[in-house]
PyMOL CGO cylinders between C-alpha atoms (Angstrom):
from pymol import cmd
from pymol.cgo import CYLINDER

trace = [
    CYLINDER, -4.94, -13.88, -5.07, -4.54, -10.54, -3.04, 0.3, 1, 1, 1, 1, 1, 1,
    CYLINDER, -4.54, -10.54, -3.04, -5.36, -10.23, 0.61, 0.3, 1, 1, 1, 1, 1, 1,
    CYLINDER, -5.36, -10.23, 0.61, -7.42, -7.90, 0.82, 0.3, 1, 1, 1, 1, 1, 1,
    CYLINDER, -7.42, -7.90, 0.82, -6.74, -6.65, 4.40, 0.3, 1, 1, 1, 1, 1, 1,
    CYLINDER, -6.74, -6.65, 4.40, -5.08, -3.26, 5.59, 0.3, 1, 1, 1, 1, 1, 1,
    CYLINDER, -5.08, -3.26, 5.59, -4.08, -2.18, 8.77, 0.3, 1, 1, 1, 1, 1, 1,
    CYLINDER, -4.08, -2.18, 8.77, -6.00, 0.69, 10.43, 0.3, 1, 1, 1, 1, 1, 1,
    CYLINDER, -6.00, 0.69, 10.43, -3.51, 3.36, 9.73, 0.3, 1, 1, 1, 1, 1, 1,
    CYLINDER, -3.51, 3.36, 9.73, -3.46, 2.23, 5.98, 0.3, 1, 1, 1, 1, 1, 1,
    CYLINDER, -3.46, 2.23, 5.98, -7.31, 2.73, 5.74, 0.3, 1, 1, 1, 1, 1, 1,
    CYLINDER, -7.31, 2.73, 5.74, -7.23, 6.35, 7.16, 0.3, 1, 1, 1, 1, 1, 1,
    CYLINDER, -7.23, 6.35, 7.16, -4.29, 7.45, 4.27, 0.3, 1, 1, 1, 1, 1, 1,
    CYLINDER, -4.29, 7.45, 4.27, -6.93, 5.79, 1.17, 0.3, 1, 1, 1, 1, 1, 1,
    CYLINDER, -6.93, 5.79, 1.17, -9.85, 7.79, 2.79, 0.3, 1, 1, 1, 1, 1, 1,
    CYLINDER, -9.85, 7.79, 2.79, -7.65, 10.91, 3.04, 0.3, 1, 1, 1, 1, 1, 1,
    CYLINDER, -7.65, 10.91, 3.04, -6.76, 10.20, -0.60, 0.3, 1, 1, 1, 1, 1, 1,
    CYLINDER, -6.76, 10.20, -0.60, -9.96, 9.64, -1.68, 0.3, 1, 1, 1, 1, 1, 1,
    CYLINDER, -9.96, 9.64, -1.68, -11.77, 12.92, 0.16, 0.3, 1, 1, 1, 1, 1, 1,
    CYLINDER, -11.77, 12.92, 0.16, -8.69, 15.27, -0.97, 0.3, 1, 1, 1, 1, 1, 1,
    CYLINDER, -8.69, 15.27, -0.97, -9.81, 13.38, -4.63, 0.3, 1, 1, 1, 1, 1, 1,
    CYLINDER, -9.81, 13.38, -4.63, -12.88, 14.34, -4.35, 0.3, 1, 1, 1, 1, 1, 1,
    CYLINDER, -12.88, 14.34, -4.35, -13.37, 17.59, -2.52, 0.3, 1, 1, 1, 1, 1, 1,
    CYLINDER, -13.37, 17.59, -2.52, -10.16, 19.26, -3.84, 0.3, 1, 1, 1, 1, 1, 1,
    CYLINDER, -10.16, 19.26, -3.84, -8.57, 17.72, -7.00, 0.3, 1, 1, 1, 1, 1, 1,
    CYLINDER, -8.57, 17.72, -7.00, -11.63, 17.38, -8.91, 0.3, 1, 1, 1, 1, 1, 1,
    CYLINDER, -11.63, 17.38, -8.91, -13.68, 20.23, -8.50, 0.3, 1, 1, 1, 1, 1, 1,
    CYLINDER, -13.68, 20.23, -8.50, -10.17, 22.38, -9.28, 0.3, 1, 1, 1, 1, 1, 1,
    CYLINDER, -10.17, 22.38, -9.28, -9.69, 20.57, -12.50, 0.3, 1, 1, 1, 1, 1, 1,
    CYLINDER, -9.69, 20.57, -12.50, -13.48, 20.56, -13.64, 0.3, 1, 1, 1, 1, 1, 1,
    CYLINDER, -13.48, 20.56, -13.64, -13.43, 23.97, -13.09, 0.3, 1, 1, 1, 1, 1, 1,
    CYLINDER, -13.43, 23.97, -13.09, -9.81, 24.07, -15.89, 0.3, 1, 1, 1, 1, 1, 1,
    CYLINDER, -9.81, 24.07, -15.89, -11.84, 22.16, -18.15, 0.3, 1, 1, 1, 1, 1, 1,
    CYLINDER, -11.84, 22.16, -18.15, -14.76, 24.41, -18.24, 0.3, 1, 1, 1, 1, 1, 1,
    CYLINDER, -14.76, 24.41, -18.24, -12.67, 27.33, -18.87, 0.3, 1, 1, 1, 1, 1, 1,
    CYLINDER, -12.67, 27.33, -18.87, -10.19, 25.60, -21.15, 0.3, 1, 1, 1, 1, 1, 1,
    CYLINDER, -10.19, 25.60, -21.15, -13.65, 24.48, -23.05, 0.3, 1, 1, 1, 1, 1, 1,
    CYLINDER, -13.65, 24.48, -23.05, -14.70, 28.24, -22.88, 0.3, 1, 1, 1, 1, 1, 1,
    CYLINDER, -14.70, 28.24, -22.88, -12.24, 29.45, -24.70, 0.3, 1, 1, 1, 1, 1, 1,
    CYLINDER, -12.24, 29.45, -24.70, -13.59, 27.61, -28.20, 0.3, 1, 1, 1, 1, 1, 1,
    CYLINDER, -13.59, 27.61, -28.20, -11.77, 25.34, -30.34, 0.3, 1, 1, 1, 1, 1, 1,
    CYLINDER, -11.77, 25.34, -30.34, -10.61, 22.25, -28.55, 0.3, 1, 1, 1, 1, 1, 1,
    CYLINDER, -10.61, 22.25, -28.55, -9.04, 20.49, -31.40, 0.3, 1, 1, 1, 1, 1, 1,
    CYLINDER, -9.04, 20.49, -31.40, -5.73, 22.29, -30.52, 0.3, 1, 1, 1, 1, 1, 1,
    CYLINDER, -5.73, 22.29, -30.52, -6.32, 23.49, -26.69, 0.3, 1, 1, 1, 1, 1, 1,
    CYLINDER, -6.32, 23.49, -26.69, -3.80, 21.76, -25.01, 0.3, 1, 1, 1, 1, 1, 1,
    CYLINDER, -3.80, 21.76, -25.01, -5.28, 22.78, -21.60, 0.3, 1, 1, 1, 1, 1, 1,
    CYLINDER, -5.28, 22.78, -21.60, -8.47, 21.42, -22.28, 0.3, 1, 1, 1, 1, 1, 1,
    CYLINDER, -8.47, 21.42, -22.28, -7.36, 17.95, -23.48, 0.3, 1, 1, 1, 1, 1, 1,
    CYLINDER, -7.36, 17.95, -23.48, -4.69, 17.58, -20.67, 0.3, 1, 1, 1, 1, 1, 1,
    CYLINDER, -4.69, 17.58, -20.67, -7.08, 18.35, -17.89, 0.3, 1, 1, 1, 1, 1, 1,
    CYLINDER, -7.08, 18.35, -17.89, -9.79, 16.39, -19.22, 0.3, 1, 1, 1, 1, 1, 1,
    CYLINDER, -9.79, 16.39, -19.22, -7.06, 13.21, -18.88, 0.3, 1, 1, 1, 1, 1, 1,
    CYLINDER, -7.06, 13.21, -18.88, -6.52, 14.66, -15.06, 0.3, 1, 1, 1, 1, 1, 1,
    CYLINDER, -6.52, 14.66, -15.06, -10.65, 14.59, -14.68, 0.3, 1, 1, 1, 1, 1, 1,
    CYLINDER, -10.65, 14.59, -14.68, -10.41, 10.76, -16.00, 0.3, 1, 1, 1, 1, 1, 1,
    CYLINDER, -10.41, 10.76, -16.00, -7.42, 10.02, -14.28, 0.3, 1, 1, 1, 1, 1, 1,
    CYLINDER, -7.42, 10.02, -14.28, -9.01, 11.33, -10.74, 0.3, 1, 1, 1, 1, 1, 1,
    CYLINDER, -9.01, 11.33, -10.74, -12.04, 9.80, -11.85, 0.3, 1, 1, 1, 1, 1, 1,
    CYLINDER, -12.04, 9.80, -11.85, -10.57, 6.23, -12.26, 0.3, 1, 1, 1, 1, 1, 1,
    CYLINDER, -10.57, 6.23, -12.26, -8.70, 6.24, -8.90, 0.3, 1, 1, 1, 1, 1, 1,
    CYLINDER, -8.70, 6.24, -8.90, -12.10, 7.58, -6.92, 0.3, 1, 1, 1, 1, 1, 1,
    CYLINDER, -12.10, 7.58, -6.92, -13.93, 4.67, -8.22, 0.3, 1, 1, 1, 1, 1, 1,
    CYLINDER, -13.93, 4.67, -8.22, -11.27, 2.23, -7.43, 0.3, 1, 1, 1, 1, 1, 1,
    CYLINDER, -11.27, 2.23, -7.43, -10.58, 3.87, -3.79, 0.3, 1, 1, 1, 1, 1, 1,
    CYLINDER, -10.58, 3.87, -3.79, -14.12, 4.10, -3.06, 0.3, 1, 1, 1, 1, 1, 1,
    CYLINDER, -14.12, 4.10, -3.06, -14.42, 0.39, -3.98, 0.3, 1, 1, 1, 1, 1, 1,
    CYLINDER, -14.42, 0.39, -3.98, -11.26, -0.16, -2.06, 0.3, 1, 1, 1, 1, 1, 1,
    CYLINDER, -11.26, -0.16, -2.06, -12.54, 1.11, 1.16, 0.3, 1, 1, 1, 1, 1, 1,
    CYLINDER, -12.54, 1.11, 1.16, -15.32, -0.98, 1.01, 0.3, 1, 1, 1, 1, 1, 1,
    CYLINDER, -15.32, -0.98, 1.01, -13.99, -4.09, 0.38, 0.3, 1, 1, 1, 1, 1, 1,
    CYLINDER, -13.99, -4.09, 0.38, -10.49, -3.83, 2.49, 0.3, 1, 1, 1, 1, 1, 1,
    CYLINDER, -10.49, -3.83, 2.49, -10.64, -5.64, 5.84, 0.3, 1, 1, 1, 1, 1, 1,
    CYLINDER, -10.64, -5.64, 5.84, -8.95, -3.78, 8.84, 0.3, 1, 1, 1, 1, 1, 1,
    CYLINDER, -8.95, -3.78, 8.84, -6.92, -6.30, 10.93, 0.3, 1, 1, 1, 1, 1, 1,
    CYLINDER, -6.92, -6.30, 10.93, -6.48, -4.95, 14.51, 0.3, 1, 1, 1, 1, 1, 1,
    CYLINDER, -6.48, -4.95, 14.51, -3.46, -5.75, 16.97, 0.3, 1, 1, 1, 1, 1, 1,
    CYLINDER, -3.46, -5.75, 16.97, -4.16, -8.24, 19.25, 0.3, 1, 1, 1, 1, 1, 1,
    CYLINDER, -4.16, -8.24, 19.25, -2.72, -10.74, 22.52, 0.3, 1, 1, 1, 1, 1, 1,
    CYLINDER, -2.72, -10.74, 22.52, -2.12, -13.27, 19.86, 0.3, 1, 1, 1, 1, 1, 1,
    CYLINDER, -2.12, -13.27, 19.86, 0.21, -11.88, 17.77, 0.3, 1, 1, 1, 1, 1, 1,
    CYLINDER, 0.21, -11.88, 17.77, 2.93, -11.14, 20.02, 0.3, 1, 1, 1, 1, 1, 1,
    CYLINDER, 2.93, -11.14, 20.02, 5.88, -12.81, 19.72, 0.3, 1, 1, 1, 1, 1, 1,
    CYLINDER, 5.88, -12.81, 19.72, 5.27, -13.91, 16.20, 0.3, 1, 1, 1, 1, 1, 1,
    CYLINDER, 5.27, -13.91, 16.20, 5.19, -12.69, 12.72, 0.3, 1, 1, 1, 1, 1, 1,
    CYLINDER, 5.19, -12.69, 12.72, 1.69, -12.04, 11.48, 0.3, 1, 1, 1, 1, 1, 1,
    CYLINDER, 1.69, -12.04, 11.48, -0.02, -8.99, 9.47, 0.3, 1, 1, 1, 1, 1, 1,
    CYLINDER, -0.02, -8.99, 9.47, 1.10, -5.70, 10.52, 0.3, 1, 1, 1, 1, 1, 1,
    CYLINDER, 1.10, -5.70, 10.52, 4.23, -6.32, 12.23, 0.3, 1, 1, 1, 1, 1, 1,
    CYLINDER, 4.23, -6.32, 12.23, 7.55, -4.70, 12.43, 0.3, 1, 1, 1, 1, 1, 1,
    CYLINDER, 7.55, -4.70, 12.43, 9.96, -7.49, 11.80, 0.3, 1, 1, 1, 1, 1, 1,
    CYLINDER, 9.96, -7.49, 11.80, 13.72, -7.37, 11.61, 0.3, 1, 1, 1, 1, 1, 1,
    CYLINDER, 13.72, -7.37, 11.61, 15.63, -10.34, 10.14, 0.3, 1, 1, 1, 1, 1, 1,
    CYLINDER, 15.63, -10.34, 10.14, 19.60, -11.32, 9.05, 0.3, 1, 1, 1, 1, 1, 1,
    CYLINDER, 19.60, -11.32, 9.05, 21.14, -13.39, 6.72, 0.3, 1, 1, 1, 1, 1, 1,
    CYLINDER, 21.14, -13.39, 6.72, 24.18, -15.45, 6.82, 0.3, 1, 1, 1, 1, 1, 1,
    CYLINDER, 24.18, -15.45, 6.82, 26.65, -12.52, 6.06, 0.3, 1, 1, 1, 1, 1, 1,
    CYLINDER, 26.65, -12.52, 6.06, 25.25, -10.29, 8.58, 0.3, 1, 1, 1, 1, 1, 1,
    CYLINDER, 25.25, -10.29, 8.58, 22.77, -8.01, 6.56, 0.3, 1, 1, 1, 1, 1, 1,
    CYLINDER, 22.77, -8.01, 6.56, 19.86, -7.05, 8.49, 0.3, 1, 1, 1, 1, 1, 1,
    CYLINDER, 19.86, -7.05, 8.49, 16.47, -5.79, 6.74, 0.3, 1, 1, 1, 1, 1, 1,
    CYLINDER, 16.47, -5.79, 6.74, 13.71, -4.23, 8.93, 0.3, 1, 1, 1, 1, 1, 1,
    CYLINDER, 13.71, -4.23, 8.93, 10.25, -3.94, 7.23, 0.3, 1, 1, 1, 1, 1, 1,
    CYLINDER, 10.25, -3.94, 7.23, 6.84, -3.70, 8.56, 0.3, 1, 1, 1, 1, 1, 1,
    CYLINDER, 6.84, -3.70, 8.56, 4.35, -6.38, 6.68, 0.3, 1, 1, 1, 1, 1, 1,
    CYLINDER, 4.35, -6.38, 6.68, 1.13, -4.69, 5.66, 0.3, 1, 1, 1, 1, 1, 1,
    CYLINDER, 1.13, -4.69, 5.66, -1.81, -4.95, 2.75, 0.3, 1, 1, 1, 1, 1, 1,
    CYLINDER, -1.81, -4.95, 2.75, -1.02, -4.22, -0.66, 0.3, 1, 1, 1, 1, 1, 1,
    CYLINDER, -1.02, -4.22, -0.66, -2.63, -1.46, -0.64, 0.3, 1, 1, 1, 1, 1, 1,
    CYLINDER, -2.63, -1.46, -0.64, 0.01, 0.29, 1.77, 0.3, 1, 1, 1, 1, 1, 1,
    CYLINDER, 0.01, 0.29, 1.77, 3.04, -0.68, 0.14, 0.3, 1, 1, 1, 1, 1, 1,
    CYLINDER, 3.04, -0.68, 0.14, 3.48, 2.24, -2.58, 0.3, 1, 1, 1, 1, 1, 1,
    CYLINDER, 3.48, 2.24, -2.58, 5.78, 4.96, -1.18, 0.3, 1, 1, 1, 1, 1, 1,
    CYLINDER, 5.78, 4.96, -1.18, 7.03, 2.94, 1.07, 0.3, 1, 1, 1, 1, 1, 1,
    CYLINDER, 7.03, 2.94, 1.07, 10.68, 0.98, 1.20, 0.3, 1, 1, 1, 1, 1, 1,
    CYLINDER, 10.68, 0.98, 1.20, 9.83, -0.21, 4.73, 0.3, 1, 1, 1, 1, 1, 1,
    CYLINDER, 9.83, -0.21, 4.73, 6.31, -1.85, 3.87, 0.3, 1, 1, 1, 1, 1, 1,
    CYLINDER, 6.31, -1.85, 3.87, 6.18, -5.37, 2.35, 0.3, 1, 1, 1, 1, 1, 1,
    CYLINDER, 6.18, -5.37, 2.35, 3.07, -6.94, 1.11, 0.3, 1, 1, 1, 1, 1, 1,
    CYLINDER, 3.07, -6.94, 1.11, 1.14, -10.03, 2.99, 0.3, 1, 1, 1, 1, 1, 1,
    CYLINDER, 1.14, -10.03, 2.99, 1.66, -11.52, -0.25, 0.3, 1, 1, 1, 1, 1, 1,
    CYLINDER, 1.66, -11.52, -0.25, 4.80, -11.60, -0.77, 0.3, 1, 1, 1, 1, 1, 1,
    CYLINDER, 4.80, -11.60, -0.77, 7.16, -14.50, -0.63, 0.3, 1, 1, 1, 1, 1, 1,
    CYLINDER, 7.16, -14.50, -0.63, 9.10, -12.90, 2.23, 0.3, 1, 1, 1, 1, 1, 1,
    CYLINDER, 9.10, -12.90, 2.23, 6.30, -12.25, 4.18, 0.3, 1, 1, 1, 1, 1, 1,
    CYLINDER, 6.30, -12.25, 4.18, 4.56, -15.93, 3.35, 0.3, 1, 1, 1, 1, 1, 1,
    CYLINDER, 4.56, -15.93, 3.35, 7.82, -17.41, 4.46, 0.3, 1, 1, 1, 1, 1, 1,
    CYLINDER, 7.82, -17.41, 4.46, 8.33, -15.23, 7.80, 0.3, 1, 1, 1, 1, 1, 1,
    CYLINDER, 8.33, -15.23, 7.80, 4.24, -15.64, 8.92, 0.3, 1, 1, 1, 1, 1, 1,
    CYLINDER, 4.24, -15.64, 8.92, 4.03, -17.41, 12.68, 0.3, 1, 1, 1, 1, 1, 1,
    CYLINDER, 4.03, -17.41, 12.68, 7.99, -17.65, 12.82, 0.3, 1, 1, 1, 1, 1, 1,
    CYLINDER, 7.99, -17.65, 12.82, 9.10, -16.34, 16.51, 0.3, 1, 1, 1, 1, 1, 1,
    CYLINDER, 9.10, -16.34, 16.51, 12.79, -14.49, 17.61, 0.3, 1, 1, 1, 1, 1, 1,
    CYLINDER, 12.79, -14.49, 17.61, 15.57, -17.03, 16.38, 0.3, 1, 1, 1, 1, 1, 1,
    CYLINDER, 15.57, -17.03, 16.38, 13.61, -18.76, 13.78, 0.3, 1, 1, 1, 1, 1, 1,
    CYLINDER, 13.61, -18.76, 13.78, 14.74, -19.25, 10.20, 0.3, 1, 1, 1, 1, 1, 1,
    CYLINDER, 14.74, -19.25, 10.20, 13.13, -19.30, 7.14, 0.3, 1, 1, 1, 1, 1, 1,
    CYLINDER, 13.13, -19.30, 7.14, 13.84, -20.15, 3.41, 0.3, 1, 1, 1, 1, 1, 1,
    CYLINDER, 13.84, -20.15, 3.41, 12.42, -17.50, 1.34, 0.3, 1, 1, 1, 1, 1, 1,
    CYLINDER, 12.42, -17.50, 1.34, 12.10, -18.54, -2.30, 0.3, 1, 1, 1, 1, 1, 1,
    CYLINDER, 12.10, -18.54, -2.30, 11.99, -15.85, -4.32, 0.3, 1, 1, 1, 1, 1, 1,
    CYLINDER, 11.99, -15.85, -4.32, 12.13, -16.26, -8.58, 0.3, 1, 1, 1, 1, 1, 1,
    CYLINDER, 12.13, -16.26, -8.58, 16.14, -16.60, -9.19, 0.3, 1, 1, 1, 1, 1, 1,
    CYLINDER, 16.14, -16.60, -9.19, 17.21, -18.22, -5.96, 0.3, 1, 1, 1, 1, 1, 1,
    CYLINDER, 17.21, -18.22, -5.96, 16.39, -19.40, -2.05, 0.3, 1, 1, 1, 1, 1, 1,
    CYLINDER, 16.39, -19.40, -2.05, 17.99, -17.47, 0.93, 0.3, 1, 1, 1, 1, 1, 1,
    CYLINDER, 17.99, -17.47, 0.93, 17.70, -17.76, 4.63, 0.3, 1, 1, 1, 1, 1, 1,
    CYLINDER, 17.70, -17.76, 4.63, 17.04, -15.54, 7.24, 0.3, 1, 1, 1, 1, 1, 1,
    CYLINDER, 17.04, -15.54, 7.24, 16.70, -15.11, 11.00, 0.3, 1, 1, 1, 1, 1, 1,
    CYLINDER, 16.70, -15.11, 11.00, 14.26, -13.46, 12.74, 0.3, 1, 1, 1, 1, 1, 1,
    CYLINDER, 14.26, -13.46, 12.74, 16.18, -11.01, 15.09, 0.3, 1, 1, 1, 1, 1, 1,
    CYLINDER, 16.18, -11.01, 15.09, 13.30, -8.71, 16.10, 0.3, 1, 1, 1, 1, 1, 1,
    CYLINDER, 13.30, -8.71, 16.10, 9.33, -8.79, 15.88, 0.3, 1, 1, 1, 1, 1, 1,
    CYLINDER, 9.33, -8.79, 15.88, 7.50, -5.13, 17.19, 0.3, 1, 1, 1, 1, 1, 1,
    CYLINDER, 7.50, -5.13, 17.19, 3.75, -3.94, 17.17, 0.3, 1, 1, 1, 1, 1, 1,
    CYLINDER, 3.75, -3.94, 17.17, 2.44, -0.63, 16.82, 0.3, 1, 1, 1, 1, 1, 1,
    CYLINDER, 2.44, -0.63, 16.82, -0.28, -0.89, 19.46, 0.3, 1, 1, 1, 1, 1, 1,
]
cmd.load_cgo(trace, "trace")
């Protein structure tokens, strides 16, 4: 099951996404097809059949967005999370040979475009939730178990 939460800065890029969707994309691309459909015979108007995909396309992700925004939780900084690893923080850990990873854990729906995000969901993230500085934790993933330390925890606040 997906947590559907997002942190406040998250929310603010989906409605940007959604109103440049809305207000820019589509009525420059519904204005293609009617021209592309001016022009007559569709059958072989390569214009006209690619931009009516784009109009579907940009359709399909308003609808989703719109029901995204809606139904996504924002989850606020607070007192209480300081000091430990919960939704939204900055966390930088090390393994046994010295490799340190810093990510920031976040909603799913923040992850794309990202190498820094990691999902809630995740079996890094499950693993590292409530752990403080100097804890460890056994993260499970599909081919094998490794364990980290948690070297840093930060907030955007």
């Amino acid at each position: 099951m997906k947590t559907m939460w997002i942190t406040s800065e998250g929310l603010e890029k989906l409605k940007a996404e959604l109103d440049h969707l809305w207000r820019v994309e589509r009525p420059e691309t519904t204005q293609k097809v009617a021209w592309a459909a001016s022009l007559g015979d569709r059958s072989e108007n390569a214009d006209y059949h690619y931009n009516k995909k784009r109009l579907r396309e940009i359709d399909k992700r308003v609808h989703y967005l719109r029901k995204c925004v809606d139904d996504l939780k924002v989850i606020p900084y607070t007192q209480y999370q300081e000091g430990k690893v919960m939704f939204g923080a900055w966390v930088e850990i090390e393994n046994a040979k010295g490799q340190k990873i810093r990510f920031r854990i976040v909603g799913g729906e923040e992850i794309f475009e990202r190498r820094d995000y990691i999902s809630i969901d995740s079996p890094m993230a499950q693993a590292l939730l409530k752990k403080q500085v100097g804890d460890e934790a056994l993260v499970q993933t599909p081919t094998m178990q490794v364990q980290w330390r948690v070297v840093k925890i930060e907030y955007e606040k």
